[in-house]
LOPA-42990 format. One line per 3 residues: number of its first residue (from 1); their letters; for each residue x, y, z of N, C-alpha, C. Coordinates in Angstrom, 3 decimals. Layout:
<sites>
NUM	A	X Y Z X Y Z X Y Z  ...
</sites>
This chain:
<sites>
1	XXX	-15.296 -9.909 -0.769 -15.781 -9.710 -2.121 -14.615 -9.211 -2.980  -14.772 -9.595 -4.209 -13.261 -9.299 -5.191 -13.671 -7.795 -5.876  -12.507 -7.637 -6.428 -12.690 -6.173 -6.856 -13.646 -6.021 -8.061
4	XXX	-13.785 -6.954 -8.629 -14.774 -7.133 -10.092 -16.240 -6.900 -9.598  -16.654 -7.653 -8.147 -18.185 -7.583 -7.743 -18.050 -6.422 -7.456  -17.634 -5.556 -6.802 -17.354 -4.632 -6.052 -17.990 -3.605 -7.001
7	XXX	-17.405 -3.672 -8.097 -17.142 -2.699 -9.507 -18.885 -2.947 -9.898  -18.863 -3.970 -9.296 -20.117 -4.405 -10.790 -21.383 -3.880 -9.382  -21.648 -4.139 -8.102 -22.485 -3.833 -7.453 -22.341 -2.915 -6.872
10	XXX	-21.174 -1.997 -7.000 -21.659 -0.387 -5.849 -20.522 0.851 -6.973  -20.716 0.372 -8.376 -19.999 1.714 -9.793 -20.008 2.778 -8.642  -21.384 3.293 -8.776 -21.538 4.746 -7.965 -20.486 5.070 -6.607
13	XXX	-20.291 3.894 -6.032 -19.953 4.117 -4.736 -18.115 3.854 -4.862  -17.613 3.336 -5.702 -16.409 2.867 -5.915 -15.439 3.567 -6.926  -14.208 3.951 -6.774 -13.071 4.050 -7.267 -12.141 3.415 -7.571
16	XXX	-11.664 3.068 -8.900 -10.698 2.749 -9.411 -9.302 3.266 -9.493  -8.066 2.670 -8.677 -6.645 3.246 -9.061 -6.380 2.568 -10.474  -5.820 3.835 -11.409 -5.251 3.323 -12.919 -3.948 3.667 -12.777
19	XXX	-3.323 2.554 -12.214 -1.699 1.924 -12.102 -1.890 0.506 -12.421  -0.525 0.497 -13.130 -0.305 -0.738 -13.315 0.480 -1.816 -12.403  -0.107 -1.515 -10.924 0.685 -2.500 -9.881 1.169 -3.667 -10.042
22	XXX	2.240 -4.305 -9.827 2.316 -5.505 -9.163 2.355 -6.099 -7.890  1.854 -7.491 -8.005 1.605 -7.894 -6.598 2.799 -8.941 -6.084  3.241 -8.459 -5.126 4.438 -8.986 -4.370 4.565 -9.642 -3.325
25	XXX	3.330 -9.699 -2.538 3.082 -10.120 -1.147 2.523 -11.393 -1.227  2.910 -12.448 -0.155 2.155 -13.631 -0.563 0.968 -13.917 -0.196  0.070 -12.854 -0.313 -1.499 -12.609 -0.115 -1.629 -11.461 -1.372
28	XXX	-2.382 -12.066 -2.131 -2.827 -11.572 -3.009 -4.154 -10.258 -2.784  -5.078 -11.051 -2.173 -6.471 -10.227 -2.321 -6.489 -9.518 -0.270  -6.449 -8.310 -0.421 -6.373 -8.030 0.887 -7.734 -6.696 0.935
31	XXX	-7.901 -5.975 2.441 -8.612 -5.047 2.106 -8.561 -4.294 3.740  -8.640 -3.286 3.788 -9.222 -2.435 5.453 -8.964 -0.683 4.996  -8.708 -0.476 6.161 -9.029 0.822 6.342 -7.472 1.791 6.009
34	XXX	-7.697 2.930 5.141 -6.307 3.189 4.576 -5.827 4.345 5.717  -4.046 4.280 5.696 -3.133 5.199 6.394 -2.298 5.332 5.671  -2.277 6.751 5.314 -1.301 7.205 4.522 0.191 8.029 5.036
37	XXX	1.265 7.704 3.739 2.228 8.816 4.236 2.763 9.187 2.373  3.473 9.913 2.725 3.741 10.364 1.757 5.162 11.106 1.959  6.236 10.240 0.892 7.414 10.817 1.009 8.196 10.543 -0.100
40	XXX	9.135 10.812 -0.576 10.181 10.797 -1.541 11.550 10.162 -1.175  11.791 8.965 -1.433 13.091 7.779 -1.332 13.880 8.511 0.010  12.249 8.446 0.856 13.136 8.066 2.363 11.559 7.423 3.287
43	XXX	12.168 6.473 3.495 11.099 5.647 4.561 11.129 5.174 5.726  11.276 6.595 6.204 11.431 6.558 7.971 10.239 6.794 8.759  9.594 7.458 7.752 7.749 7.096 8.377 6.954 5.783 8.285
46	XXX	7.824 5.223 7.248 7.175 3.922 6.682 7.365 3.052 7.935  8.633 2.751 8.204 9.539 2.665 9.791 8.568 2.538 10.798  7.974 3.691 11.111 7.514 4.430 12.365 6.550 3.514 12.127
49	XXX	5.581 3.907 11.110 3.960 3.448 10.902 4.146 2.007 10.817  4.567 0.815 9.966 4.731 -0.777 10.589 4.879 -0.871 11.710  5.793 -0.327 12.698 5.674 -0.619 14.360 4.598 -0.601 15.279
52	XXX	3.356 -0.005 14.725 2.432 0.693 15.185 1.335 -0.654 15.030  0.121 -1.247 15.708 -0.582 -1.498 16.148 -1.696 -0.963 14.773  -1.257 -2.510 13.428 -1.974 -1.731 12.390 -3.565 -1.959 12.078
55	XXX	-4.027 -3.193 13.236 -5.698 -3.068 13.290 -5.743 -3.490 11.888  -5.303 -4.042 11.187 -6.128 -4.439 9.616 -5.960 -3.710 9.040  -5.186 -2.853 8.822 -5.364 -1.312 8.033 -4.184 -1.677 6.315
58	XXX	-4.442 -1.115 5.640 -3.480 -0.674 4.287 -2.496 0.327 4.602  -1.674 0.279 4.396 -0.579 1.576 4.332 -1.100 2.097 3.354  -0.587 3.041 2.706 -0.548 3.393 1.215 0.387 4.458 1.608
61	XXX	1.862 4.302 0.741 2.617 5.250 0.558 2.608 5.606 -0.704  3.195 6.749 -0.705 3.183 7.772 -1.960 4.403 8.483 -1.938  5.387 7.266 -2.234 6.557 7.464 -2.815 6.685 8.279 -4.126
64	XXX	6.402 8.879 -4.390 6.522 9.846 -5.963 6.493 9.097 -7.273  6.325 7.842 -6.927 6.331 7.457 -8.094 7.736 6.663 -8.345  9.114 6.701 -7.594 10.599 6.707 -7.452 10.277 5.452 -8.302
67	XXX	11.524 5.174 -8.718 12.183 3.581 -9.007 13.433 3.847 -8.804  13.850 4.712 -7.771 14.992 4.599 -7.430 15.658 3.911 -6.075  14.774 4.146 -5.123 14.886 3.795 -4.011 14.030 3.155 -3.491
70	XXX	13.775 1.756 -2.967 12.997 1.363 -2.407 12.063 1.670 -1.212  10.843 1.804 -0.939 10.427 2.354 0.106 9.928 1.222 1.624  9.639 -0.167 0.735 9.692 -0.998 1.464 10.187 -2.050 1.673
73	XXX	11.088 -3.051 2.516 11.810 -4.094 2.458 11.278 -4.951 3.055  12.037 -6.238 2.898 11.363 -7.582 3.968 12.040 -7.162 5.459  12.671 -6.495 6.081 12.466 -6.446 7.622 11.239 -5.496 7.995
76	XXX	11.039 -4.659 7.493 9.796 -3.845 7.341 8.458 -4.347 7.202  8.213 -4.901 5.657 7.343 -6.196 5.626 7.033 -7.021 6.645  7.953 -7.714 7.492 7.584 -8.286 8.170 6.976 -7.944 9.901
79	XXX	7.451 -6.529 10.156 6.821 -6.250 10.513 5.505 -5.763 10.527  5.039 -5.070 9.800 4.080 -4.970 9.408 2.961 -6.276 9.376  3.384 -7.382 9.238 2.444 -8.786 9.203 2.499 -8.776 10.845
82	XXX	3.793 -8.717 11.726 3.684 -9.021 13.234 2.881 -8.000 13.579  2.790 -7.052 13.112 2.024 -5.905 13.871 0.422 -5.643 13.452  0.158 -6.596 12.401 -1.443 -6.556 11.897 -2.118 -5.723 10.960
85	XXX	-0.878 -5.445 10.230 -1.333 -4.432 8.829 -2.006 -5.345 7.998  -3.142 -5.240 7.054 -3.329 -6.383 6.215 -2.856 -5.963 4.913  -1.764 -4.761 4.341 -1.161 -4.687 3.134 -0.681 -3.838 3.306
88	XXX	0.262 -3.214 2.213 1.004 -2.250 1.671 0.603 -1.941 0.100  0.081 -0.833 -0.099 0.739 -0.257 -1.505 1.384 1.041 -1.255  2.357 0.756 -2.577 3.375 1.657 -2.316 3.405 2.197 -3.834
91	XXX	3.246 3.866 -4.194 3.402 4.226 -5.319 4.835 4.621 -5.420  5.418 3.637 -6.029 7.025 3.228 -5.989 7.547 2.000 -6.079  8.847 2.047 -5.704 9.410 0.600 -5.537 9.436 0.077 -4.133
94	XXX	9.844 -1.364 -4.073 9.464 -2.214 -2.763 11.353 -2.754 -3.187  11.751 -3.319 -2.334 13.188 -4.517 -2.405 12.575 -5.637 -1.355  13.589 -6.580 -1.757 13.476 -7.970 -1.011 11.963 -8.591 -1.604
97	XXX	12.204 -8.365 -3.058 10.976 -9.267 -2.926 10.488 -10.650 -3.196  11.419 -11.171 -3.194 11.500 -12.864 -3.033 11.147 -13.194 -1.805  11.629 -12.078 -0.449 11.037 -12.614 0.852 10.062 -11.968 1.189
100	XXX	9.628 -10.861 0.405 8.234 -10.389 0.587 7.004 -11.452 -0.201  7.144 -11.917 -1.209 6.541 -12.787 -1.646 6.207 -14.367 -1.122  6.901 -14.434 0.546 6.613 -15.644 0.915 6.192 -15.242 2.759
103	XXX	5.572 -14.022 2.342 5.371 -13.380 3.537 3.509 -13.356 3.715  2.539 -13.786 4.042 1.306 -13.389 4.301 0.393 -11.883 4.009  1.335 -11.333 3.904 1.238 -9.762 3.967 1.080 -9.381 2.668
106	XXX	-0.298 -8.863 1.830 -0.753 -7.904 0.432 0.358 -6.611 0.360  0.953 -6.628 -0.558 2.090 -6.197 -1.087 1.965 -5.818 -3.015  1.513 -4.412 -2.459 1.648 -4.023 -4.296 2.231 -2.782 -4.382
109	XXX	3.220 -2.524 -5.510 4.239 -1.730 -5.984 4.233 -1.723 -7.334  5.015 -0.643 -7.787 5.008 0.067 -9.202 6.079 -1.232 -9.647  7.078 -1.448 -8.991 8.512 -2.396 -9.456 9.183 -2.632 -7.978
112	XXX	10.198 -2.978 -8.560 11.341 -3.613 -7.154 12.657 -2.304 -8.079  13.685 -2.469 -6.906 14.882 -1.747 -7.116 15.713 -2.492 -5.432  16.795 -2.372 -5.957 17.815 -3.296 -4.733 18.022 -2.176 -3.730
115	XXX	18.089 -0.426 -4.277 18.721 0.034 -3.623 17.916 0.497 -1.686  18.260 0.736 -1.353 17.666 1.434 -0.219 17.305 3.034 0.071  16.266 3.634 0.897 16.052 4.728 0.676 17.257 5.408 1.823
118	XXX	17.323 6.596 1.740 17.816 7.660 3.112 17.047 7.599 4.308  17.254 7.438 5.063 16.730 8.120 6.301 16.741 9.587 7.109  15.776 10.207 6.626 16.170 11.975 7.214 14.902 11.978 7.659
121	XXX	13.933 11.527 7.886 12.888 11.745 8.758 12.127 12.266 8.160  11.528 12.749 6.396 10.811 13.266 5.691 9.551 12.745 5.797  8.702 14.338 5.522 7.566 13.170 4.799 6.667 13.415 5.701
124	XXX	5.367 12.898 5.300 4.104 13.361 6.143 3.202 12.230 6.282  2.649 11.929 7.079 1.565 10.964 7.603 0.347 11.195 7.959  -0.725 10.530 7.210 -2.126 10.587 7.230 -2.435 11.772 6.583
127	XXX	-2.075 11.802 5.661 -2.542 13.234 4.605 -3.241 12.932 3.185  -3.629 13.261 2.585 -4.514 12.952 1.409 -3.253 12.585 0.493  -3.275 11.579 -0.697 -2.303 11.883 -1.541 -2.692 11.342 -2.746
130	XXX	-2.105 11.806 -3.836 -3.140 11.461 -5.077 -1.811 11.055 -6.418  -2.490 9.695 -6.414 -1.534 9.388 -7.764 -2.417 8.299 -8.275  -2.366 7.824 -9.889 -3.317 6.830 -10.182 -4.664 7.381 -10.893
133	XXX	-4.937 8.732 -10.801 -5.695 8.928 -10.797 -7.164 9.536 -9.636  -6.475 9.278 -8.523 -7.556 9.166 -7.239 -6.659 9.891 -6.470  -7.473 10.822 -5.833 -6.936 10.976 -4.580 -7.562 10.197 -2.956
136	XXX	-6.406 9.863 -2.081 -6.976 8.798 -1.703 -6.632 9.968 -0.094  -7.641 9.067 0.496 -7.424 10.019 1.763 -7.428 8.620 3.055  -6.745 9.184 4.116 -6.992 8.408 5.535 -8.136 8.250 5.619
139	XXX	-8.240 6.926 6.098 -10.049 6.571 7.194 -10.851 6.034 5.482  -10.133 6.050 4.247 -11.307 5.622 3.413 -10.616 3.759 2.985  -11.854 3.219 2.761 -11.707 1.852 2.630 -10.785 1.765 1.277
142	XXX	-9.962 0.572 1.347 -9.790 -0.152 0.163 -9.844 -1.576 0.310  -9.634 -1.869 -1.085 -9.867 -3.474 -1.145 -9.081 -3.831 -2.377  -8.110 -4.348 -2.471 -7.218 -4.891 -3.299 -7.010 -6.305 -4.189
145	XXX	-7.001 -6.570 -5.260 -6.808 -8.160 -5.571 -5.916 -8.160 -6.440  -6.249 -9.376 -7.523 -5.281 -9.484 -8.657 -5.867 -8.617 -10.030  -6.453 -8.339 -10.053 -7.601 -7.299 -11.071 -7.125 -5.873 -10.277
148	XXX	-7.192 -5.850 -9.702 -6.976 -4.057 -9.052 -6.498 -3.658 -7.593  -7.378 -2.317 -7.663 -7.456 -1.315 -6.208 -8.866 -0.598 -6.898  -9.570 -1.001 -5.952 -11.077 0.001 -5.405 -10.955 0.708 -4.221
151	XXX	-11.627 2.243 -3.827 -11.196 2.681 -3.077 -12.670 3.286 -2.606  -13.306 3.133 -1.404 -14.561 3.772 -1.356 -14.904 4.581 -0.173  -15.429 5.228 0.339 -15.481 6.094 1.704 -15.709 4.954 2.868
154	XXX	-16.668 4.125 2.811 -17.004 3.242 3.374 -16.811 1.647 2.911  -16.604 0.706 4.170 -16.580 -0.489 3.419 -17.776 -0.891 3.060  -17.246 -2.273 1.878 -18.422 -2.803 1.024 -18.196 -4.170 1.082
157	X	-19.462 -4.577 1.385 -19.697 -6.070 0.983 -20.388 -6.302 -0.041
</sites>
């Protein structure tokens, strides 16, 4: 179901992110169960968590907001598709996205930036994090398209 029915048959039950994402991934409309991290232009959790056995799940990082450093790339990206994530959003920037865009994998970001982040091992995983408006927590559904991000405790059909 797209994010418009969603909106229109469960208001009560649904949340809206108010960002102005773009979509980068060459899957537009994606949706599962969210895992969060949360760090500042270093994505060595980001790293960790694509390697991982992602069951359908969303990332959602919470890059600060950066446009300085990218938090996700196409070797990353692509793991993440081998490993069964069904998206990424990233409150931040993404790089490589000409080869993220021909990748299967739902892919939405604030912008692109060429540079790369640090690696120091920062940063926290599966923690609540709130930007957009919402605070979004582990274990709650989303569902993503070209119209938005809905975010609800439970999934919806």
């Amino acid at each position: 179901m797209n994010t418009c029915d969603l909106c229109d048959l469960h208001e009560e039950r649904v949340r809206v992110l108010e960002l102005p994402l773009r979509d980068y991934g060459g899957r537009l409309a994606f949706d599962g169960r969210v895992s969060t991290i949360k760090a500042y232009e270093d994505n060595s959790l980001v790293r960790e968590a694509v390697a991982e056995d992602g069951r359908g799940r969303v990332l959602v990082i919470d890059g600060g907001g950066s446009m300085r450093r990218a938090m996700l790339g196409d070797l990353l990206a692509a793991k993440a598709l081998d490993n069964g994530w069904a998206g990424v959003l990233v409150f931040g920037a993404i790089r490589d996205s000409g080869a993220i865009g021909a990748m299967a994998l739902g892919v939405k970001a604030l912008g692109a930036c060429p540079r790369k982040t640090d690696k120091l091992g920062q940063g926290a995983r599966d923690v609540a994090v709130e930007f957009g408006g919402l605070v979004i927590r582990p274990g709650e559904w989303l569902c993503a398209d070209q119209d938005g991000v809905v975010l609800a405790d439970e999934e919806l059909r």
